[in-house]
Each structure stands twice: as C-alpha cells, then as structure tokens.
N, C-alpha and C positions, 0 to 999 in steps of 0.2 A: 389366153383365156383368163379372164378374174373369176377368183376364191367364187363360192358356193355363197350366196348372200341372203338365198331366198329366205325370208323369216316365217317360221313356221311355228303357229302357236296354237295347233288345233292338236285334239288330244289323239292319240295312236289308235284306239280301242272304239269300233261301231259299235252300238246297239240297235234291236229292233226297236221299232216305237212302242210296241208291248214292254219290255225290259222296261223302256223310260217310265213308262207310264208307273210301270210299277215301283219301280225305285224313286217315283215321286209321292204317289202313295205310303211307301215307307218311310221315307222322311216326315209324312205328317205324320204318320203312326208312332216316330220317335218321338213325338213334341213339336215341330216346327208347324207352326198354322200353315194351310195352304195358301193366306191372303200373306201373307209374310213371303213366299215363295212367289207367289204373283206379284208382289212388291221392288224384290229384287228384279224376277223378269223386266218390271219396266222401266227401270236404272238403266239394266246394261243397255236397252233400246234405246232410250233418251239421251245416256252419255254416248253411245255408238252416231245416233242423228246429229247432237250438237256438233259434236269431233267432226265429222264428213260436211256438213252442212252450217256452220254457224255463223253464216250472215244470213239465211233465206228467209226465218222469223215468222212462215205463215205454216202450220199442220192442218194435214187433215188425214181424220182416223176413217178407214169402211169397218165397219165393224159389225161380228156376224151374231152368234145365237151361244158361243160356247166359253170357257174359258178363255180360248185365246181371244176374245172382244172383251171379256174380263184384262185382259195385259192393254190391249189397245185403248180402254180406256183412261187407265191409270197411264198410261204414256201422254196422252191429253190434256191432264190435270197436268203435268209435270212441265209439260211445255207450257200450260196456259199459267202457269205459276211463274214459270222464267221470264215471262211477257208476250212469248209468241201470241200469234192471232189465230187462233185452234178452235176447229168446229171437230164434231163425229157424226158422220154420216151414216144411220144403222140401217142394218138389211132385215132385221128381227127385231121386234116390240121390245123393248129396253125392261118393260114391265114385267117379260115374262121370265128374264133371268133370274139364276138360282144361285145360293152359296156364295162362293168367293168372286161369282160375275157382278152379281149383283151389292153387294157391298162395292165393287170396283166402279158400278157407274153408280151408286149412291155419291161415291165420293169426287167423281167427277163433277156432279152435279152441282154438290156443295161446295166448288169453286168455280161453279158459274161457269162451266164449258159448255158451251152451244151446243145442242143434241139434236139432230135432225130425222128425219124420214130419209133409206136413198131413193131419190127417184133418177130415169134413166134421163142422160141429156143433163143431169145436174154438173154445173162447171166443177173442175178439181184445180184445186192451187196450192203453190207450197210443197211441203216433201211427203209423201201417202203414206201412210201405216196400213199394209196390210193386216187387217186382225179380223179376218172372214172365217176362214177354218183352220185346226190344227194338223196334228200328228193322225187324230183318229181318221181324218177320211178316208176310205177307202173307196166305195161305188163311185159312179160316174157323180158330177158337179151336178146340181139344181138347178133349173131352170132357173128361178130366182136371184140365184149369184151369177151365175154367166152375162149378163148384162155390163153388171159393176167391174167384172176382171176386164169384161173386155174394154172397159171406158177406160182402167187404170190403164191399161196395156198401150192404147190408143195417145193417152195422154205425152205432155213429153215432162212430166215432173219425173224426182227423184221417188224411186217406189222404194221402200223397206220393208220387208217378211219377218215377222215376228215367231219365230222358231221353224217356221218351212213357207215356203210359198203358197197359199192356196192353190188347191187343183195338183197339187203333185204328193204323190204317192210316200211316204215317208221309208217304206221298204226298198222299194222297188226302184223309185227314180222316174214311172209311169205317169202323164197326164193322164188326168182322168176327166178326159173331154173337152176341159178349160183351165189352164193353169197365169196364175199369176206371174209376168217377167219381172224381176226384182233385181235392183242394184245392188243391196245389201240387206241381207239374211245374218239375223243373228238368232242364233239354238241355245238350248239349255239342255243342262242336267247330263246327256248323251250325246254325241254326235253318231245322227242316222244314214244309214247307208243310200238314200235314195236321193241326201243333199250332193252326193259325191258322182253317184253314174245314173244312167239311163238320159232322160232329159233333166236331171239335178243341174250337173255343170253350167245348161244355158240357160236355166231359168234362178239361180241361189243367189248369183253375182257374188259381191265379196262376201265370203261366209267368216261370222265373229263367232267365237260359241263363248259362254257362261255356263262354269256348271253349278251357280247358284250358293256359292255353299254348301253343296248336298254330299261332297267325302266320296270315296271310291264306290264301286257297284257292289259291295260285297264278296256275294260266290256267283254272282251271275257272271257267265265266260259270251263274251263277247261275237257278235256272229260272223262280224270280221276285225281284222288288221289291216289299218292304212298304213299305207309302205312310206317312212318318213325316215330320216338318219337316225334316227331315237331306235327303228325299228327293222332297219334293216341288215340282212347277213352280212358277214365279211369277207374278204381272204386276208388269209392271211400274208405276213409281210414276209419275202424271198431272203432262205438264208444267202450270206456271200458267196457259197459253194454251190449256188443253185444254176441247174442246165437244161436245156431245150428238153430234156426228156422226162424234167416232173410236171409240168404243166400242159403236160394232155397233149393228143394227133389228135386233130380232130379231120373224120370224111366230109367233105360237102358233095352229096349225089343228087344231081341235075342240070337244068340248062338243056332242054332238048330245042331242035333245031330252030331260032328266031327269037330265044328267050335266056340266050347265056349269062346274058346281065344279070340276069336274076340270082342264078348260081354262082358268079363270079361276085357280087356285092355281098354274100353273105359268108365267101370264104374269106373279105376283105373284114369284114369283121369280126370273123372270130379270130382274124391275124393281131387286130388294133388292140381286142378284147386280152391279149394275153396270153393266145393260146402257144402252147410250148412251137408245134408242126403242124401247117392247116397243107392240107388234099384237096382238090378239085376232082370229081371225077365226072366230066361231062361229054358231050359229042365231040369228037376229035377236030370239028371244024372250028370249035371255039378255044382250042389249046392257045394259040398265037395270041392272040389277043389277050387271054390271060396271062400271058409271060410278059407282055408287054405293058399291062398292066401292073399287074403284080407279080413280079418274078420272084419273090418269096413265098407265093403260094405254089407248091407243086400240081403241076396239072397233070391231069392223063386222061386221053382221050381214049372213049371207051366205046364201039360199036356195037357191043352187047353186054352182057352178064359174063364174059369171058373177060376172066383176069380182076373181077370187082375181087373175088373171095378172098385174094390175096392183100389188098389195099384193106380188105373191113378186117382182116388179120391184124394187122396191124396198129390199127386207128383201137381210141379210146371211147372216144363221139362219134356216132355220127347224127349228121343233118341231114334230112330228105324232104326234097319236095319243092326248092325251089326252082320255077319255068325247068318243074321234071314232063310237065304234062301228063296226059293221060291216055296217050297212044302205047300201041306194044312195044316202044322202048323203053322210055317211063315203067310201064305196068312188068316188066322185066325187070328192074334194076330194083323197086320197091318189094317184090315179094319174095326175090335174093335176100332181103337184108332181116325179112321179118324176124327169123329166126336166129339172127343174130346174137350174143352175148354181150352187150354192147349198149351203151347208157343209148336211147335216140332221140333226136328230136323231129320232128312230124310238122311239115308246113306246105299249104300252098297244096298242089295236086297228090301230095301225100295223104290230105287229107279227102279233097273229093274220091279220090280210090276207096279210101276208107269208109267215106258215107255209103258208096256205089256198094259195098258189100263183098269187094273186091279181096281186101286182104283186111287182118285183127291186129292193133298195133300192140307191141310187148308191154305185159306190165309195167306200169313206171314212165313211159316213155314219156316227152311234153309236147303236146300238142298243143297249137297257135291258131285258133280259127278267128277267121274276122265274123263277126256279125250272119253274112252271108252262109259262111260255110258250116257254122253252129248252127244254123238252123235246118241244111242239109244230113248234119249229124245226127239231128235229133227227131227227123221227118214232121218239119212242123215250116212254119212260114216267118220270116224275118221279124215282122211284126210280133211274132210271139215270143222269140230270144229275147227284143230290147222290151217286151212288157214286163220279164224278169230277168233281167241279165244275172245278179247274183243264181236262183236259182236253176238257171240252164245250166248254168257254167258248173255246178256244184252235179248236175245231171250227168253232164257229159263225164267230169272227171270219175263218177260211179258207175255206169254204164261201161267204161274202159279200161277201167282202174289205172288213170291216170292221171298226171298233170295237166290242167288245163288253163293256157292261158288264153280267156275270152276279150280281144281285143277291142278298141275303140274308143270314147271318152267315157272313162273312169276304167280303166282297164283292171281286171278279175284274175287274181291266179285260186283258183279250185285245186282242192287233194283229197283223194278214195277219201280219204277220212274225215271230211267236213271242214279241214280249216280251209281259211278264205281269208285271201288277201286285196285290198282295195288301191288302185295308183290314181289321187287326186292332183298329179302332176301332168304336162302338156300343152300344145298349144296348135290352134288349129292349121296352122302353117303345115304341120305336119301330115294334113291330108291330100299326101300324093304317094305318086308307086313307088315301091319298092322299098318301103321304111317296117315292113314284117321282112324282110328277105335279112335287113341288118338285125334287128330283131332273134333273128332264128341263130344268126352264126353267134352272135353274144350268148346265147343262152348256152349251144354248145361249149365258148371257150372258156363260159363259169365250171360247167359241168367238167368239162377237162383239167379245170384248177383244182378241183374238189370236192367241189360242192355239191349236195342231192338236188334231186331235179324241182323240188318246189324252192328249193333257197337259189336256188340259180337261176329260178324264172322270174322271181321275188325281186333281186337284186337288176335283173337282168332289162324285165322291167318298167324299173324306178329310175335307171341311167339311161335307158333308151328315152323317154319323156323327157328328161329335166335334160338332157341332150336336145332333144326338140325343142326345149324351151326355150333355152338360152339361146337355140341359135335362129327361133322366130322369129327374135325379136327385132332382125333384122325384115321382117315382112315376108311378104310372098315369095317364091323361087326355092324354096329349100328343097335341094336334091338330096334323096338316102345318099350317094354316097358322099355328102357332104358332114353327117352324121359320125363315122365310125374314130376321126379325130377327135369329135367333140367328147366324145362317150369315153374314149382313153384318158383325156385332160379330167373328167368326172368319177372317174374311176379311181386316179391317183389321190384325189381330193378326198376322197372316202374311205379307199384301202391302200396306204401308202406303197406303194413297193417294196422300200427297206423301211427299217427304223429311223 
C-alpha cells in the first residue's frame, strides 16, 4: 500500500452559518470594509476558476438578490477584465441591491460586463457561477430560482458554488426543494458543516475554503470537529516488552443462524485492528468455518446464554449485535450482557432490540446506527435523520448517554456532552454489506488499546473511510472483508507500532 498522500487543506474546526456570519460581522466591526471582504471572496473564486478551467475563456454569472450576487458579480468584472467573454444573468432587479451588493454590480458595470434579465430557456456557456443564494437560506427555494438551478443542473458546463451551493442547507447539508450540483465550491471565513454531510458531499464537488484574512474565530467553540490527521487521536507506540494481554480481549457476540459472516468479519477486524485476543461467541454451527477462516480468532459455539458469563469475564470489549438477529437467541445473549462492566459496543440487531424497547444500553457504550436504524431509535422516519443528521446524531447520543456513531456520507460521532465529530472522507464504492460489521470490531480493538469510546469511534472512523478510499479506487466490487488489511497498513501510517 503507498504512504497516506491525500492533501488536505481544509481547516479542522466547523462552524454554524450563524458563527460565520457573525465572525464576518466582526471583522467589519474591527475595520475591514465588507466590500474588501467581498473583494477577496472573488479572488479566491476567479483564481480557483482560472486554475481548474483556464483555456474555457467564456463566464457566466446567475446571480440572485443578496450578497452572494454581490461576489458573483465582482467574479465578472475579474474575468471580463482577464478577457474572458462574461455576461451575468440576474434572477433579481440589479437596481434593487443594497450596500456592498450594490457597489459590487456598480462596478461590474463600469467595466462593461453585460448584465442581463434570467429568462427560462436562456442558453448557458462557459463555466456558471453560482451566486443565487448564500449561507442564509433556510426555507424551501422560490419558485423563481428553481427554474435557473434547474437549467444549471441540466446544463453540461462546469458549475462553481460561491461559498455553498444554492438550495442546500448550510447547517444541515438539507435540500431545500432545489439545490444547485456544483463541481467546485469554494467557502470562506468558516468551513459549514452542511458542505460536508447530508446531501453536501454530492452536491459541493471539490470544496476550496478561504478564510479571507479574517484570523481565528476568537472564543467561538466550534459545533464540530472534522476528523483529519491534524485532528485525530492516537495510540500509542508498543513498548518492546509489550504482550497479547495489554492490548485488550475483545467479545464479538453474534452471527445467529444464516448471518455468521457478519460476526466472523467483525472479530476479523478487531484482530487486523490490533486487538491483543479477539473471541467469537456465535451458534456453534459456524465455529468451523471461523477456524478456518480465522484460527486466530477463538471461537465458541454457544446454544444459549450458558457459559457467555464466563467469556464476558474475561473480555475487555465487547461487540454486539452483528447477524445477532432478533430472535430469542440474539434477544438472550444481548440482555446477558447489559449489565455487564465492560466498555461495549452496540451494532446492527443490538440496536433494533434497543429501538424495540427491549433492553437500555450501559452508559458510555458506542453505538453505530446506519440512517435506517437512527431513525427507528429516535421514533421518527429516515427522511427526518438525513434532514439533520448532526442534530439526530447529537439526540441519540443524549437520550442514551452515549457514543453515537451516525453513519453514511459524512459520517457523525456524537457525545452526552455535545462534542461532535465530522468524517469528510470515503467513497461510494463503499456501499455494500458488511463494511458497519468491520467498522464495529475497529471500534472495539481501539477501545481495547485504550482508548474512550468517542476517541476510538473518532479514529475508528476516519481509518475505516480512508480505508475505503483507497481501496475504491480500484472501482466497484469492494468487499468488507477486503477492508480490515487496508485499515492495518493505515493504522501503522498514523500510529506507528514502535518508534
């Protein structure tokens, strides 16, 4: 596997779109005019276009009613100044702009950029500037712009988003009825949590940020953390006297009958992950199979709740819930362990038990729900998780008082306490079965190394994605357990073994 290469130059630290707003407010309040700040905004856009695009020579701006059609048209002037052949096409009366908009298309003007009315059916050429709506939208899109996004969208030019995409939520990562698809999005001043998950990922394209010159946030704390190497936990590196028995047993409990794969791929990762002694404890039908599989994970076949008490004696971790089902074997072997003393981790039919009202998992524990099962958690309907993934996820973890990792693109770790961690790593290749099942056993064999359960979800992960990544990029076909090598070779990269 080659070195870690991905180049990462986006800032650790989200803010809401309120924060930015206000920390751009501040900055005028220190001195800095806000046409000065909308000045640089259309630098880093015009240097960002030139760089990606610089033989295509034709712009054209949509441009809507607020500041950001303030940036879009100063992007305008900038190209019609380089020579490009640049119209702006406005959704709103150019005449009726205020403040720093307005000085923005004064000045456009006065370098003779063609300024049009949008009508629908109007041709689009060249590379688009979205500069329709900003950071503030929140309600559903207007009748009025939905026309235009959807022409951009239809189009096959190069689109660019001028600090977010129109029609997407800058919190949340939410359409709001009609969102702009964008090739490349470049942000300022903050990086928002809503360019990173929900529908952000598939509509931001390559995301640039500037933060303008505007200096740190001050004392505003951040409402999440994006999980980058800058930012994430460590282990530490094994002394030379180090033995199977500092780095964690971890249980893996499940695999009921037709579903052992599930529970065998996750005790194969918390083995790859590091874990000192990984356990199997599934239906005795699938013992063989896992020896022969993996005769380093001990297995034992277990026909009931007799003889588990002695194996959780033992173990450090445990994992529950993968193909545990949710039959009276499964529902056996999970409410044995509730009461355990014992770091856990919670996935898969651990967790539908848990929606059902079945059993209460132990403080602390991490729990891993996809999409689906978060919304069974939360008695609500799928649609309503991905309309706030941060705040469901931040839900669940208070409601349980636990670690919550909310999976899927931009994946969430939640803790009782409101911090909130963001993974803008991954790759769609990764959407097949059994890549939560790897998932769960990593999370246990970080927890077995040391770690608490939000720094081992954290880490956990950020290797489980860029694992994905890396090995997308071979295309379609990626089986989980083609994953738990790749996440060892990423692991050493990170936190070396020795010195």
């Amino acid at each position: 596997m080659p070195a870690i290469t991905h180049t990462d130059r986006l800032p650790v630290e989200i803010y809401s779109a309120a924060q930015v707003r206000a920390r751009d407010a501040a900055i005028i309040a220190a001195g800095t005019p806000g046409f000065e700040l909308m000045q640089r905004a259309a630098h880093a856009t015009w240097q960002a276009v030139s760089r990606r695009w610089p033989s295509v020579g034709t712009l054209t701006v949509l441009a809507g009613s607020g500041n950001n059609a303030g940036d879009g048209y100063l992007v305008a002037e900038l190209a019609h100044r380089a020579g490009w052949r640049t119209r702006v096409l406005a959704l709103s009366e150019p005449g009726r702009l205020s403040g720093d908009a307005a000085q923005a298309y004064a000045c456009a003007r006065e370098a003779s950029v063609p300024v049009a009315p949008w009508s629908d059916g109007e041709p689009l050429a060249g590379v688009l500037i979205d500069a329709l709506l900003g950071t503030g939208a929140d309600g559903e899109v207007r009748a009025a712009y939905r026309p235009a996004i959807e022409a951009v969208n239809r189009s096959a030019c190069p689109v660019v988003a001028i600090d977010i995409p129109s029609g997407l939520h800058a919190d949340t990562g939410r359409v709001l009825g009609a969102a702009i698809q964008a090739d490349l999005t470049v942000t300022y001043i903050g990086l928002k949590p809503g360019l990173l998950t929900g529908q952000g990922p598939a509509l931001t394209g390559e995301l640039l940020f500037d933060d303008l010159q505007s200096g740190p946030f001050d004392s505003a704390v951040p409402v999440a953390t994006r999980l980058a190497p800058a930012s994430l936990p460590r282990l530490s590196p094994r002394s030379r006297t180090a033995h199977k028995g500092q780095f964690g047993q971890v249980l893996v409990i499940g695999g009921d009958l037709g579903t052992g794969g599930a529970a065998l791929l996750t005790a194969e990762s918390a083995l790859r992950a590091g874990a000192g002694m990984v356990t199997l404890a599934t239906r005795p039908e699938h013992v063989t199979a896992a020896l022969v599989r993996r005769p380093e994970v001990m297995a034992r076949g277990l026909e009931s709740t007799y003889r588990l008490g002695e194996l959780v004696e033992r173990a450090d971790v445990l994992v529950v819930g993968p193909g545990l089902g949710q039959e009276a074997w499964g529902r056996s072997l999970l409410s044995s362990v509730v009461g355990a003393d014992r770091a856990q981790v919670w996935d898969a039919d651990a967790l539908n038990l848990l929606a059902a009202g079945l059993v209460e998992a132990p403080a602390g524990t991490v729990l891993t729900p996809h999409p689906g099962e978060a919304a069974r958690l939360l008695g609500c309907d799928v649609q309503a998780v991905e309309a706030d993934r941060p705040e469901a996820a931040r839900r669940l973890a208070r409601r349980h008082d636990c670690i919550v990792v909310l999976k899927g693109a931009g994946s969430l770790v939640a803790a009782p306490d409101g911090r909130l961690a963001l993974c803008d790593r991954g790759h769609p290749a990764m959407a097949t079965a059994g890549l939560g099942d790897v998932l769960a056993g990593l999370i246990g064999a970080l927890r077995g190394q040391g770690l608490d359960g939000f720094d081992a979800a954290c880490l956990a992960v950020w290797l489980h994605a860029c694992a994905g990544e890396r090995l997308g990029e071979q295309g379609r076909g990626l089986a989980a357990a083609d994953l738990p090598d790749a996440v060892r070779s990423l692991l050493e990269e990170i936190c070396p073994c020795v010195n």
